[in-house]
PDB file of N, CA, C and O in Angstrom:
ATOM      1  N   UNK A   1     -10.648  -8.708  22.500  1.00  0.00           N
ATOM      2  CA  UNK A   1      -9.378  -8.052  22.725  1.00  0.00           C
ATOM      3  C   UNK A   1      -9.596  -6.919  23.716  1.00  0.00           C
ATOM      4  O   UNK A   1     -10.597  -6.206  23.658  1.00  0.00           O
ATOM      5  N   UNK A   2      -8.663  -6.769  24.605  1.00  0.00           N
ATOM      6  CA  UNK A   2      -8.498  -5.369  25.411  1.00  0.00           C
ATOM      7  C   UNK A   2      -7.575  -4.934  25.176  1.00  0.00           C
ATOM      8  O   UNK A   2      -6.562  -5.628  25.088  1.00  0.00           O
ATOM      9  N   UNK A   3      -7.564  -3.097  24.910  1.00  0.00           N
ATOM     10  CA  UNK A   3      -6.634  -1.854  25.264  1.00  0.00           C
ATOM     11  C   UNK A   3      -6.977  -0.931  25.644  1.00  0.00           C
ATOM     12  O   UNK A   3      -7.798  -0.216  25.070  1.00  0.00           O
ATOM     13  N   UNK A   4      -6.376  -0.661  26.849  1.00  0.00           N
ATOM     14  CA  UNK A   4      -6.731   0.423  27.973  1.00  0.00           C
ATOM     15  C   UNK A   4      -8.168  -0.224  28.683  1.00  0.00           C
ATOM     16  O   UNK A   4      -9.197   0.451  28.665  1.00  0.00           O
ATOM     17  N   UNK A   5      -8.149  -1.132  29.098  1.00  0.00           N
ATOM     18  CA  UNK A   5      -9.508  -1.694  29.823  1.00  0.00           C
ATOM     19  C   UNK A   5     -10.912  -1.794  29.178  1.00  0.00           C
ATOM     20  O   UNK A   5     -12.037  -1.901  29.667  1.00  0.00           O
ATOM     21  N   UNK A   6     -10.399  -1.714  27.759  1.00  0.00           N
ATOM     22  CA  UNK A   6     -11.736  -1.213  27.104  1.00  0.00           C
ATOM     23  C   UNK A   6     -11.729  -2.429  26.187  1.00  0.00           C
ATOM     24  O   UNK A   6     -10.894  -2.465  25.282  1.00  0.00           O
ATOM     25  N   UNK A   7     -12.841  -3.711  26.397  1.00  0.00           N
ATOM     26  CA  UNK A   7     -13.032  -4.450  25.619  1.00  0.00           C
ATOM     27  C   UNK A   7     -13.656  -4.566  24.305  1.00  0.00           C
ATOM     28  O   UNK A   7     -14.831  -4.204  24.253  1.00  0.00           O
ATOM     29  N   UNK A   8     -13.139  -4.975  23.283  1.00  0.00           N
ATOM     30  CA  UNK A   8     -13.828  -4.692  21.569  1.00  0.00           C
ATOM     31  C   UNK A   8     -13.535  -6.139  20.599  1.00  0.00           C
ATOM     32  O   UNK A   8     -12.698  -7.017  20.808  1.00  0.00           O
ATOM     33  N   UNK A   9     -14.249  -6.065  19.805  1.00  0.00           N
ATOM     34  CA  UNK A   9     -13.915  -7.233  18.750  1.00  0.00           C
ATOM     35  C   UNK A   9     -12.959  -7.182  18.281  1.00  0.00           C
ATOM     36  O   UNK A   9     -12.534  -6.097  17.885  1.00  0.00           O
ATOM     37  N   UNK A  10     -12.418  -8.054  18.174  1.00  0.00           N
ATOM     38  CA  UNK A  10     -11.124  -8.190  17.111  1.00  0.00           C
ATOM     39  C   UNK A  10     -11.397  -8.147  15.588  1.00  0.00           C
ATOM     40  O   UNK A  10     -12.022  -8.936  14.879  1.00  0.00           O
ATOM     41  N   UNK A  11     -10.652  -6.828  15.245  1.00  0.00           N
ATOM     42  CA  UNK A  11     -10.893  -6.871  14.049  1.00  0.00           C
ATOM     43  C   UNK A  11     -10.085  -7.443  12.496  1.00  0.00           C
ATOM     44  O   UNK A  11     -10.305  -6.994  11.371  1.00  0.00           O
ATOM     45  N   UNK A  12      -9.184  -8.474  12.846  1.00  0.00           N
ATOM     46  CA  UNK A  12      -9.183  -9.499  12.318  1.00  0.00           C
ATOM     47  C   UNK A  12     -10.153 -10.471  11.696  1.00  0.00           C
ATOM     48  O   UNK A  12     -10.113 -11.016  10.593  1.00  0.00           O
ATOM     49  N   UNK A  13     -11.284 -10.577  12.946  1.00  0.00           N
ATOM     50  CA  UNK A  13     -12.018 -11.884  12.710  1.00  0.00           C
ATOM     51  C   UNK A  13     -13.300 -11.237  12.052  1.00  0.00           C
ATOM     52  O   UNK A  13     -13.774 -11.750  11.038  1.00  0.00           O
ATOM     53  N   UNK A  14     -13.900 -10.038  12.659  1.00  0.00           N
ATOM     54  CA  UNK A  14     -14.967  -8.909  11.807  1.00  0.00           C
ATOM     55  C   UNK A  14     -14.331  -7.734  11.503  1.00  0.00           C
ATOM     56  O   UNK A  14     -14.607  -6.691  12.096  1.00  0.00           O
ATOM     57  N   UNK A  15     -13.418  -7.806  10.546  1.00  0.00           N
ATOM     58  CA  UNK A  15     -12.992  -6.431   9.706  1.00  0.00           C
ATOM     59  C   UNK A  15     -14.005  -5.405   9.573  1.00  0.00           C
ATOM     60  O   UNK A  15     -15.209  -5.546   9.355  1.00  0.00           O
ATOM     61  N   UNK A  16     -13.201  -4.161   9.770  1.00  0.00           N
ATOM     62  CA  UNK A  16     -14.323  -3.259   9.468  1.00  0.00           C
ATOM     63  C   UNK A  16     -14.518  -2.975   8.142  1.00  0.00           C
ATOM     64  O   UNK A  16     -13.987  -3.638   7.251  1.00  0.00           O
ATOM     65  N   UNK A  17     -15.549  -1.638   7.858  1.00  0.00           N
ATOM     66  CA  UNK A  17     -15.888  -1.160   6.702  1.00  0.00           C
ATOM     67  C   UNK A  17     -14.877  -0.621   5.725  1.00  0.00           C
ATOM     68  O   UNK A  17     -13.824  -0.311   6.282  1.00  0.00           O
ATOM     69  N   UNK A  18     -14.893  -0.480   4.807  1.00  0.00           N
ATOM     70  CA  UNK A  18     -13.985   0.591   4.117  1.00  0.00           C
ATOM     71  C   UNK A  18     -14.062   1.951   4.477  1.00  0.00           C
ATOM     72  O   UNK A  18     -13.012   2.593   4.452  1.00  0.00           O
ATOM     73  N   UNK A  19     -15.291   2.609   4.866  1.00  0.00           N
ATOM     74  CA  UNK A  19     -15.236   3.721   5.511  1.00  0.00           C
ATOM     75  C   UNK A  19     -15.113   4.111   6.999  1.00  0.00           C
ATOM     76  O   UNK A  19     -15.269   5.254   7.429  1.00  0.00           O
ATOM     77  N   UNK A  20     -14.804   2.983   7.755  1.00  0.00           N
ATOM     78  CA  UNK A  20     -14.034   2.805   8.951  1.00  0.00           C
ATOM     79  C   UNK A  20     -12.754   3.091   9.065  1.00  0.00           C
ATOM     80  O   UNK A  20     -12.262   3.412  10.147  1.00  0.00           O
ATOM     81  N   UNK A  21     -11.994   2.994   7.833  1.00  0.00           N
ATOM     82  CA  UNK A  21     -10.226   3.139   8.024  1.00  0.00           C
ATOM     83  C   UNK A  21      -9.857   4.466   7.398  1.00  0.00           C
ATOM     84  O   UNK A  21     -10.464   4.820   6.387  1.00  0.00           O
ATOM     85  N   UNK A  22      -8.970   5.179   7.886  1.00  0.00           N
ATOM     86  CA  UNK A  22      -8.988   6.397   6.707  1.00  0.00           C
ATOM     87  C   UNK A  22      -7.209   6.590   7.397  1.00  0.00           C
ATOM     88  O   UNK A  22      -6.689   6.220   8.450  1.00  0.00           O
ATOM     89  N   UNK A  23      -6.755   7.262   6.331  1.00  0.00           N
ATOM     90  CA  UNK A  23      -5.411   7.845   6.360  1.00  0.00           C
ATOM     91  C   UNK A  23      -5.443   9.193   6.241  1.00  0.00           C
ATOM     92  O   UNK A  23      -6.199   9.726   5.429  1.00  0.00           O
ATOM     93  N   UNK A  24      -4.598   9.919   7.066  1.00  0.00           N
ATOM     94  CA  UNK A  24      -4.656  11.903   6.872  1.00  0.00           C
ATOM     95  C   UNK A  24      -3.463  12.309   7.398  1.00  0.00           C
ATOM     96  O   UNK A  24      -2.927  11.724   8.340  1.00  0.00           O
ATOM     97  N   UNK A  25      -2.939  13.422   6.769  1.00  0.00           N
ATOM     98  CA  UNK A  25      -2.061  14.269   7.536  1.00  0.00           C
ATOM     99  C   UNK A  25      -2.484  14.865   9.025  1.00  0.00           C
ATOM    100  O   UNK A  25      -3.632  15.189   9.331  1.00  0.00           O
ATOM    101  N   UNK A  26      -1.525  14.930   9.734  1.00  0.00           N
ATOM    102  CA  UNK A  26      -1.594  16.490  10.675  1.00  0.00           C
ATOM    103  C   UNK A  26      -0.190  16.905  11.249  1.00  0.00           C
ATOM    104  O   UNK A  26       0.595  16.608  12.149  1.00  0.00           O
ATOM    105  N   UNK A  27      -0.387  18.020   9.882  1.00  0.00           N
ATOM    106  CA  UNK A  27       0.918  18.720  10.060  1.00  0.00           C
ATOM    107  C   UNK A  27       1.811  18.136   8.326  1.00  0.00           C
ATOM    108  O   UNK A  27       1.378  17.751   7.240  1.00  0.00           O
ATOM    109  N   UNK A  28       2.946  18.325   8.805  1.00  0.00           N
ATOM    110  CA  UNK A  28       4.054  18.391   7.486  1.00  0.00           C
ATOM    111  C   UNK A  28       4.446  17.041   7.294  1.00  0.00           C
ATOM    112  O   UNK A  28       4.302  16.370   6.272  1.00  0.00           O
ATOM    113  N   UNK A  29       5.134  16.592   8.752  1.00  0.00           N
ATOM    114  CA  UNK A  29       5.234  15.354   8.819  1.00  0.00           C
ATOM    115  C   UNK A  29       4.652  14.430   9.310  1.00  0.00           C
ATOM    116  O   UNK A  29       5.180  13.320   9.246  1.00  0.00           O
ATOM    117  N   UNK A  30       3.737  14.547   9.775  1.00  0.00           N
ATOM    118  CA  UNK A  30       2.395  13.191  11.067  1.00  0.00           C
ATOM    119  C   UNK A  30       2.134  12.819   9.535  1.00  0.00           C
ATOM    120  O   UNK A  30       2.272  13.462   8.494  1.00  0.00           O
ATOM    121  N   UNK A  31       1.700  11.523   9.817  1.00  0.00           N
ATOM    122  CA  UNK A  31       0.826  10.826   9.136  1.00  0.00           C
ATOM    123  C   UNK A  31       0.074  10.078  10.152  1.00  0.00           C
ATOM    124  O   UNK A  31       0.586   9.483  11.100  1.00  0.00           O
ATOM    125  N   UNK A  32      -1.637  10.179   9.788  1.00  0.00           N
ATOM    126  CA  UNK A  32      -2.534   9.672  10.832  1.00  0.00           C
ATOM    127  C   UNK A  32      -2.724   8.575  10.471  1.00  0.00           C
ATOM    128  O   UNK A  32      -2.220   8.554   9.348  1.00  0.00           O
ATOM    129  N   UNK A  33      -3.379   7.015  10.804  1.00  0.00           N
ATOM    130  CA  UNK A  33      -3.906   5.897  10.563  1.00  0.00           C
ATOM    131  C   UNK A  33      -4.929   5.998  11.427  1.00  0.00           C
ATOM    132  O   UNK A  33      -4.557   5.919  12.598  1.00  0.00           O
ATOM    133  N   UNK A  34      -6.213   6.161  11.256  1.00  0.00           N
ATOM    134  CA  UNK A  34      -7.403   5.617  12.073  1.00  0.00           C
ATOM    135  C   UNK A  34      -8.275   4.608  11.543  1.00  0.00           C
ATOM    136  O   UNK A  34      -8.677   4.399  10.399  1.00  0.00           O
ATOM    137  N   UNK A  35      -8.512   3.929  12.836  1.00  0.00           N
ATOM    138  CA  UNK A  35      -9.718   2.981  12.741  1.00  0.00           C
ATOM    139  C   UNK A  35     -10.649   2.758  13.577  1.00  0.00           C
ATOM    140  O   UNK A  35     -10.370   2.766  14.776  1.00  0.00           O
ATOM    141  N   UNK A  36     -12.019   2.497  13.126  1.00  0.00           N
ATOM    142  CA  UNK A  36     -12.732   2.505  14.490  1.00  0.00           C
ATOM    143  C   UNK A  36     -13.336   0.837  14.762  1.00  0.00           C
ATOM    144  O   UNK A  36     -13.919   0.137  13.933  1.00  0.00           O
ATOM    145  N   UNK A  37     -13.067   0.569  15.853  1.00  0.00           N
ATOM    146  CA  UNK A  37     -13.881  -0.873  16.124  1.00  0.00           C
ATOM    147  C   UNK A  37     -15.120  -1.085  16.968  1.00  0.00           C
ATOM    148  O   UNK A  37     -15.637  -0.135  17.554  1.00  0.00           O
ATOM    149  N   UNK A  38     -15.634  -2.388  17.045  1.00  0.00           N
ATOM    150  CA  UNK A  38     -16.978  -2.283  17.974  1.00  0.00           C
ATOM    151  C   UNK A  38     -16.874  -3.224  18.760  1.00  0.00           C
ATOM    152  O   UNK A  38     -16.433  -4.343  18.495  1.00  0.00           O
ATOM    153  N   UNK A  39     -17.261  -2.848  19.754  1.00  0.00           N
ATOM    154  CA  UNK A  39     -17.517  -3.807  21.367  1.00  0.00           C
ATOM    155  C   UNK A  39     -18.562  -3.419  21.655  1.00  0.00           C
ATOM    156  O   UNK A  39     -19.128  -2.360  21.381  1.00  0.00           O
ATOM    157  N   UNK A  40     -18.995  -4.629  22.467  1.00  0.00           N
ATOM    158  CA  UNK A  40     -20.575  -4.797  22.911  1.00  0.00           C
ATOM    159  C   UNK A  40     -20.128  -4.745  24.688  1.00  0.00           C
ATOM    160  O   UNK A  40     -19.322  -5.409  25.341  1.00  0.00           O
ATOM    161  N   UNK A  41     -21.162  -3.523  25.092  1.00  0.00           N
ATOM    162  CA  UNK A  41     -21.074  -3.255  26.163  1.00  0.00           C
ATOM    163  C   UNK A  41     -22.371  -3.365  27.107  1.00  0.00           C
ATOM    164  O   UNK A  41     -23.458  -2.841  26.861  1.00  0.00           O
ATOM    165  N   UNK A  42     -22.002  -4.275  28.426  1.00  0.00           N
ATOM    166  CA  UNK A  42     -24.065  -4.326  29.264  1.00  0.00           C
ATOM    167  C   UNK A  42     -24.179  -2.888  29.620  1.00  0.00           C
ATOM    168  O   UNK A  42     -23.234  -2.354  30.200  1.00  0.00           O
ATOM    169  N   UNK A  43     -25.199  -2.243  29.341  1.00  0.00           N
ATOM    170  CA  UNK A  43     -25.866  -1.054  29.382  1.00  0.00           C
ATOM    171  C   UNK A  43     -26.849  -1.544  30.310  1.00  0.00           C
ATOM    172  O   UNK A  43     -27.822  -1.817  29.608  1.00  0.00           O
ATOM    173  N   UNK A  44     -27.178  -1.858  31.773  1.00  0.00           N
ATOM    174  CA  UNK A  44     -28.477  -2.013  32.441  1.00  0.00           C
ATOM    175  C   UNK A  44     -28.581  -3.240  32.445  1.00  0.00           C
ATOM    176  O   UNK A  44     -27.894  -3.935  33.195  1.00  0.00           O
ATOM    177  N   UNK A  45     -29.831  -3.942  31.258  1.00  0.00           N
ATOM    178  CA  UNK A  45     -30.348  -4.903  31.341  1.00  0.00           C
ATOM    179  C   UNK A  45     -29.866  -5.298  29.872  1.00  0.00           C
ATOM    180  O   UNK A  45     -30.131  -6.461  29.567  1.00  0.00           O
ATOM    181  N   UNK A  46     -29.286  -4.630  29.027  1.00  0.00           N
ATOM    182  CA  UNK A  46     -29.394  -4.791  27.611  1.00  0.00           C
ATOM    183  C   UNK A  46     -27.850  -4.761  26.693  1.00  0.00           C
ATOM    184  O   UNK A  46     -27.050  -3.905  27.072  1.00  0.00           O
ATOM    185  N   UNK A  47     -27.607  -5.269  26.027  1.00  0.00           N
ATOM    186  CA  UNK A  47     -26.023  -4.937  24.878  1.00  0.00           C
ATOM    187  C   UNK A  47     -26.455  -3.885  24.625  1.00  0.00           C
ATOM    188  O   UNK A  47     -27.600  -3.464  24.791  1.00  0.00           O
ATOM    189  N   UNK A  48     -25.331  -3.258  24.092  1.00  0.00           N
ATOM    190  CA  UNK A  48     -25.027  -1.688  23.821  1.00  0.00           C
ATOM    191  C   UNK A  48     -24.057  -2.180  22.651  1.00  0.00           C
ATOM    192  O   UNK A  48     -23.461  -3.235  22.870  1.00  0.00           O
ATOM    193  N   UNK A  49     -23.809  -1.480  21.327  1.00  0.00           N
ATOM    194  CA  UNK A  49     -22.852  -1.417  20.304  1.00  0.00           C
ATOM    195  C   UNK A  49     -22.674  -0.094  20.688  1.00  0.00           C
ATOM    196  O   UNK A  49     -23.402   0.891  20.569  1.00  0.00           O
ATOM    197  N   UNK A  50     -21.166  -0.309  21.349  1.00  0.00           N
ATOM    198  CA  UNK A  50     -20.252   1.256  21.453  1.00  0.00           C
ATOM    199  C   UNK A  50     -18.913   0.903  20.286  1.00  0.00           C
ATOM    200  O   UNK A  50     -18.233  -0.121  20.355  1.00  0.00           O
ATOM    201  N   UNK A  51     -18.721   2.041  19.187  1.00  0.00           N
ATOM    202  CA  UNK A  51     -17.671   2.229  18.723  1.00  0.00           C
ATOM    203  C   UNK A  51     -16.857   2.878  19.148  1.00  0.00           C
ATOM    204  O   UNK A  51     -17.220   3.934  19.666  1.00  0.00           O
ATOM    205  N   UNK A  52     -15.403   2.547  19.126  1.00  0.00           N
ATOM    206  CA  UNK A  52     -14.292   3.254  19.627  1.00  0.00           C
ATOM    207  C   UNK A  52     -13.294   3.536  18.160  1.00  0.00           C
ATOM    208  O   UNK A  52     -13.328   2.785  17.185  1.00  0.00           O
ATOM    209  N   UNK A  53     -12.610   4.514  18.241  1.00  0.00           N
ATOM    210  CA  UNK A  53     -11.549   5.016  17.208  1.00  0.00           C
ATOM    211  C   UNK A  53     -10.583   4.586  17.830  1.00  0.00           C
ATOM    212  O   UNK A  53     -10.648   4.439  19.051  1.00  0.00           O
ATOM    213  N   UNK A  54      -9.409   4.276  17.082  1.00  0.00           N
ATOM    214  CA  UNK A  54      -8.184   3.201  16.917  1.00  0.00           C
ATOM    215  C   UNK A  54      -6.870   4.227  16.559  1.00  0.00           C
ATOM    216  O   UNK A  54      -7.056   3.933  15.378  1.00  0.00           O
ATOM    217  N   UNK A  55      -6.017   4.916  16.515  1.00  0.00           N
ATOM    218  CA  UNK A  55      -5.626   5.388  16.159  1.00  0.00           C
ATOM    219  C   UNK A  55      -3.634   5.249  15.929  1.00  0.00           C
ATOM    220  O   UNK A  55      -2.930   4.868  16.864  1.00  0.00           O
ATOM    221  N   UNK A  56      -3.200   5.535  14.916  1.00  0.00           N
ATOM    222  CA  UNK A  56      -1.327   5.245  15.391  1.00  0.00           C
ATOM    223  C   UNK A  56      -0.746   6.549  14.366  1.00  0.00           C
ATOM    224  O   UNK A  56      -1.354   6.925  13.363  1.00  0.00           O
ATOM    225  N   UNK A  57       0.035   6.901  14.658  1.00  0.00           N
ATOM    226  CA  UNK A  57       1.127   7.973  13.798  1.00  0.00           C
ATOM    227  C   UNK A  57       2.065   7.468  13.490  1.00  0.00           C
ATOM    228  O   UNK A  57       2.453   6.543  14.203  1.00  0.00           O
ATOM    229  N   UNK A  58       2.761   7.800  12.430  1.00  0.00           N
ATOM    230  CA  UNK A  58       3.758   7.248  11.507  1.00  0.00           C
ATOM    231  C   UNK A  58       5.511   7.514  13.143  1.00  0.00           C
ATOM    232  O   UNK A  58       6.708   7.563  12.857  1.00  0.00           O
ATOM    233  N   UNK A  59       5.013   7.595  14.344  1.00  0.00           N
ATOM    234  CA  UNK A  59       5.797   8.280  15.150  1.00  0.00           C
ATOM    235  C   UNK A  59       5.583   7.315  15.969  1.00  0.00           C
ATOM    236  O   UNK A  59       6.208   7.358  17.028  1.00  0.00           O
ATOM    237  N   UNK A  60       5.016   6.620  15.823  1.00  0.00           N
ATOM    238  CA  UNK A  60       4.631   5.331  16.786  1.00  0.00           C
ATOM    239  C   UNK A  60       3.499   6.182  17.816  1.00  0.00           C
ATOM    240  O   UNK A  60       2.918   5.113  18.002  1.00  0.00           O
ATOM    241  N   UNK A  61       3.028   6.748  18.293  1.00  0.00           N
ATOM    242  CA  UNK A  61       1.958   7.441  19.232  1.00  0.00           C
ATOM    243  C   UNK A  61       0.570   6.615  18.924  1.00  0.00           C
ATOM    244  O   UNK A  61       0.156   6.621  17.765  1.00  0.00           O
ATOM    245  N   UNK A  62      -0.093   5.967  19.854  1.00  0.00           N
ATOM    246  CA  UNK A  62      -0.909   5.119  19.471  1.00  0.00           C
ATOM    247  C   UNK A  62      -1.784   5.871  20.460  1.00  0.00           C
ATOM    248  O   UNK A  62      -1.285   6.645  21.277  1.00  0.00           O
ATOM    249  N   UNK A  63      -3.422   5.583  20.366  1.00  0.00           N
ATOM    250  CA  UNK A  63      -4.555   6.409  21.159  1.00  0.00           C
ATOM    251  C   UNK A  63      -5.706   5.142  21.039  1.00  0.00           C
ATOM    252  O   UNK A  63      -5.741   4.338  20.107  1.00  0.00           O
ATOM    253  N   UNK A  64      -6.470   5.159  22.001  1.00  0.00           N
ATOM    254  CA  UNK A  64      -7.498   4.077  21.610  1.00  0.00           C
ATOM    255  C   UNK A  64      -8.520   5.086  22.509  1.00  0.00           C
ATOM    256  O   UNK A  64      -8.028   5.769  23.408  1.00  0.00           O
ATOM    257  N   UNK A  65     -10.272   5.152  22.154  1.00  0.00           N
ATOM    258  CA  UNK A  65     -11.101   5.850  22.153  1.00  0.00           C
ATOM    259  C   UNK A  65     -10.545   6.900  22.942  1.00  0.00           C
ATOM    260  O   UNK A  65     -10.617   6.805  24.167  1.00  0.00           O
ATOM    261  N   UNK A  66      -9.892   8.083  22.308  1.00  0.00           N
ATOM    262  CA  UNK A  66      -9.316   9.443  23.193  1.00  0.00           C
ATOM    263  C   UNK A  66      -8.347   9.082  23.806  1.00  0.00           C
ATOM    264  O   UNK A  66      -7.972  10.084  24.414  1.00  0.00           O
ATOM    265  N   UNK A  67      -7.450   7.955  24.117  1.00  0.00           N
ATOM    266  CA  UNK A  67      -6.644   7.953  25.371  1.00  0.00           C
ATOM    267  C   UNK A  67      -5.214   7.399  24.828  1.00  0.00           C
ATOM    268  O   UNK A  67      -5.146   6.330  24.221  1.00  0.00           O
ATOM    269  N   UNK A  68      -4.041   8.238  25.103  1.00  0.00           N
ATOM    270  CA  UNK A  68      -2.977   7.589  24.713  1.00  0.00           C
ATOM    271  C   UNK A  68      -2.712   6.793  25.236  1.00  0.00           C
ATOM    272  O   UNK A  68      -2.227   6.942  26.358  1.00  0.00           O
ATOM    273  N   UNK A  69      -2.902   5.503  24.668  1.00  0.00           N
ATOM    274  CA  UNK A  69      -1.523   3.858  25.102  1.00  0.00           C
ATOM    275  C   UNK A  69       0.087   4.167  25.504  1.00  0.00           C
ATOM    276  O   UNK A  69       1.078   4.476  24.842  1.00  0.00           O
ATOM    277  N   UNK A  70      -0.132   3.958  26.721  1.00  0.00           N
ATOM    278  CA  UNK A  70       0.904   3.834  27.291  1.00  0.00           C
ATOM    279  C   UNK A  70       1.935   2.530  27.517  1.00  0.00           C
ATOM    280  O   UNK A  70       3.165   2.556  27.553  1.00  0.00           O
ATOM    281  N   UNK A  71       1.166   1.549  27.638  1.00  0.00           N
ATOM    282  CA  UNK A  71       1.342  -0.038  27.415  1.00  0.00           C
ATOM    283  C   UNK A  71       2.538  -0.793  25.981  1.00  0.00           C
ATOM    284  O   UNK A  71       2.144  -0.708  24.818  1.00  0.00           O
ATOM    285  N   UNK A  72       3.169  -1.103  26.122  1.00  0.00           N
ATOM    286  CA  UNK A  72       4.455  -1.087  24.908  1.00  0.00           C
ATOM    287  C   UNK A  72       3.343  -2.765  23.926  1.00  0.00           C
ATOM    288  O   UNK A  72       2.754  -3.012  22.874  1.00  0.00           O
ATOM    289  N   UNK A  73       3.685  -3.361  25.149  1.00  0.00           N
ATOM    290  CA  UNK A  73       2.317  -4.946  24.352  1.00  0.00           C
ATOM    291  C   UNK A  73       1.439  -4.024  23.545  1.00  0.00           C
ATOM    292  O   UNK A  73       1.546  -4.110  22.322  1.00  0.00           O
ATOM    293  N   UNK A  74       0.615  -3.183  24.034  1.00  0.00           N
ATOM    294  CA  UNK A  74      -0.530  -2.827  23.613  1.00  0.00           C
ATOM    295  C   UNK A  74      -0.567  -1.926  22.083  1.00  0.00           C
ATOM    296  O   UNK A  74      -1.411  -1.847  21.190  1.00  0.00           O
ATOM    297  N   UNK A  75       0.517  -1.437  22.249  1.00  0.00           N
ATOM    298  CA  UNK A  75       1.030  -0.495  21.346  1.00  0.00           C
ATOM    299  C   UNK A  75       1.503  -1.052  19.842  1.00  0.00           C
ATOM    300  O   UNK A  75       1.423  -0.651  18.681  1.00  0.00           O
ATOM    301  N   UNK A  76       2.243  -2.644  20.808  1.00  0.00           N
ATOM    302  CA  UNK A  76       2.625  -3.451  19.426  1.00  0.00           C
ATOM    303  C   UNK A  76       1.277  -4.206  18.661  1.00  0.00           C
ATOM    304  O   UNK A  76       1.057  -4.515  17.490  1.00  0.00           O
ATOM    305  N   UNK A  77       0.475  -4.342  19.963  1.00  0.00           N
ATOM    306  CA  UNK A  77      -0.750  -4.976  19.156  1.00  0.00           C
ATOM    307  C   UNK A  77      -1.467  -4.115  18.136  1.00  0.00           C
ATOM    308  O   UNK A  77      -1.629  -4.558  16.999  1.00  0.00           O
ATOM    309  N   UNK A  78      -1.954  -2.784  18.509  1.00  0.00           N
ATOM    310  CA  UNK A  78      -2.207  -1.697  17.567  1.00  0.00           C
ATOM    311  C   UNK A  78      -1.925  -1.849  16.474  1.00  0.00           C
ATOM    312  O   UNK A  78      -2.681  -1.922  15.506  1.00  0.00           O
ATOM    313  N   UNK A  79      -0.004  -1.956  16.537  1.00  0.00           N
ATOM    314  CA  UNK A  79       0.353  -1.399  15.013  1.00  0.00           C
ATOM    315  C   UNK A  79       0.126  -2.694  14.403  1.00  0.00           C
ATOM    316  O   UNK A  79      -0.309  -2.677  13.252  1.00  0.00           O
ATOM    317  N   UNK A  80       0.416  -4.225  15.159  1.00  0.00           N
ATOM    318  CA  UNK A  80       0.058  -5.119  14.634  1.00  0.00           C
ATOM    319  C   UNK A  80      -1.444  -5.430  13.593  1.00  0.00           C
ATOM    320  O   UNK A  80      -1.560  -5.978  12.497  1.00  0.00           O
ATOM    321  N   UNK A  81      -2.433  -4.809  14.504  1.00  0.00           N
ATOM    322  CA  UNK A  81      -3.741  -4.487  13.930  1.00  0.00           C
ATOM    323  C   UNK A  81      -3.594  -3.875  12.769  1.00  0.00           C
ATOM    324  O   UNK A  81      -3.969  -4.386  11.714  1.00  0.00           O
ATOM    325  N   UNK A  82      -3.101  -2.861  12.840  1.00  0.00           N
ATOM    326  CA  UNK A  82      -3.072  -1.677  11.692  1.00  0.00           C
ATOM    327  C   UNK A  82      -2.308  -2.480  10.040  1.00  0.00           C
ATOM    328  O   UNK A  82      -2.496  -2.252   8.845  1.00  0.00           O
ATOM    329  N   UNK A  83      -1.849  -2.991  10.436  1.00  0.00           N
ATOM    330  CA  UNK A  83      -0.609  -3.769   9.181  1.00  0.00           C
ATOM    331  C   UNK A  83      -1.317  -5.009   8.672  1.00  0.00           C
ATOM    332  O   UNK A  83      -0.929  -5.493   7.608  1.00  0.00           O
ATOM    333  N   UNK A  84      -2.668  -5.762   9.561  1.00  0.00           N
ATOM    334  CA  UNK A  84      -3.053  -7.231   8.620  1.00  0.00           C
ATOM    335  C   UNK A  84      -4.488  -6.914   8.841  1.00  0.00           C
ATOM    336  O   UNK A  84      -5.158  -7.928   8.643  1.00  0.00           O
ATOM    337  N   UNK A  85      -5.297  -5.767   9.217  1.00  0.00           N
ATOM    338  CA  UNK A  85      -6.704  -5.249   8.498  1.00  0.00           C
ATOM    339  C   UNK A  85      -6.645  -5.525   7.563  1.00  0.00           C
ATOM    340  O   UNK A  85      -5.525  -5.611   7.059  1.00  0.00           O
ATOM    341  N   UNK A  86      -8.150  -5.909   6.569  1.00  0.00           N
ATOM    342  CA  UNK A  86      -8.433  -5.578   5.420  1.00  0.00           C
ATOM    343  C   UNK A  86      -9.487  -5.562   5.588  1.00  0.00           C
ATOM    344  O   UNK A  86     -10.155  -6.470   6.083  1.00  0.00           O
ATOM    345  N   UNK A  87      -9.955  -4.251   5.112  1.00  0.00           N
ATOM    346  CA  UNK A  87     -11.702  -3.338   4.985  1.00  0.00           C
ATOM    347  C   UNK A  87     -11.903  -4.260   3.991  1.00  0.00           C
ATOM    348  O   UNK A  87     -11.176  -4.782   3.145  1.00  0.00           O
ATOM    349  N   UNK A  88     -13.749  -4.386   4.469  1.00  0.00           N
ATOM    350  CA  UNK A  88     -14.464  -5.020   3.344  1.00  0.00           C
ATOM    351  C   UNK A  88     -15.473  -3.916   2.939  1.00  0.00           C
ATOM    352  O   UNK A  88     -16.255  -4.106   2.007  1.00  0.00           O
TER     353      UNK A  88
END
C-alpha cells in the first residue's frame, strides 16, 4: 500500500501488535487513533524495517509518518484501515 509516497504493508494481511494501536485524548474534544505499520525499505545494498505511525482524529485529520494527508482516497483508505484492524 502507498500514502504520501511512502510504501508499507498492508495491515490487513500482517496486523499489527496490540501494543501498536492505542487510543488517547488531546484536548476536551480530539480523540486520537494511532497506529504504526512496517515497510521494508532498500537502504544501500540491504532491506531496512522502517516503522511509520498511522494516525486519524475523531475530526477526520489523518497524518501518516508526521505528514498530514491531504489526498481525500487516501484519507478514506486510513479510516478504512482504522475500522477492519484487528491487533493480535
Amino acid at each position: 500500500m502507498k500514502i504520501n509516497g511512502i510504501e508499507f504493508e498492508d495491515p490487513r494481511i500482517f496486523p499489527p501488535r496490540k501494543k501498536d494501536i492505542r487510543e488517547y485524548k488531546d484536548g476536551a474534544r480530539t480523540t486520537v487513533k494511532e497506529m504504526w505499520v512496517e515497510g521494508y525499505v532498500m537502504d544501500g545494498q540491504a532491506y531496512c524495517l522502517h516503522r511509520y505511525p498511522m494516525t486519524i482524529t475523531n475530526r477526520g485529520v489523518c497524518t501518516f509518518d508526521g505528514r498530514q494527508v491531504k489526498d481525500e482516497e487516501e484519507k478514506g483508505l486510513i479510516a478504512k484501515l482504522f475500522g477492519s484492524v484487528v491487533p493480535v
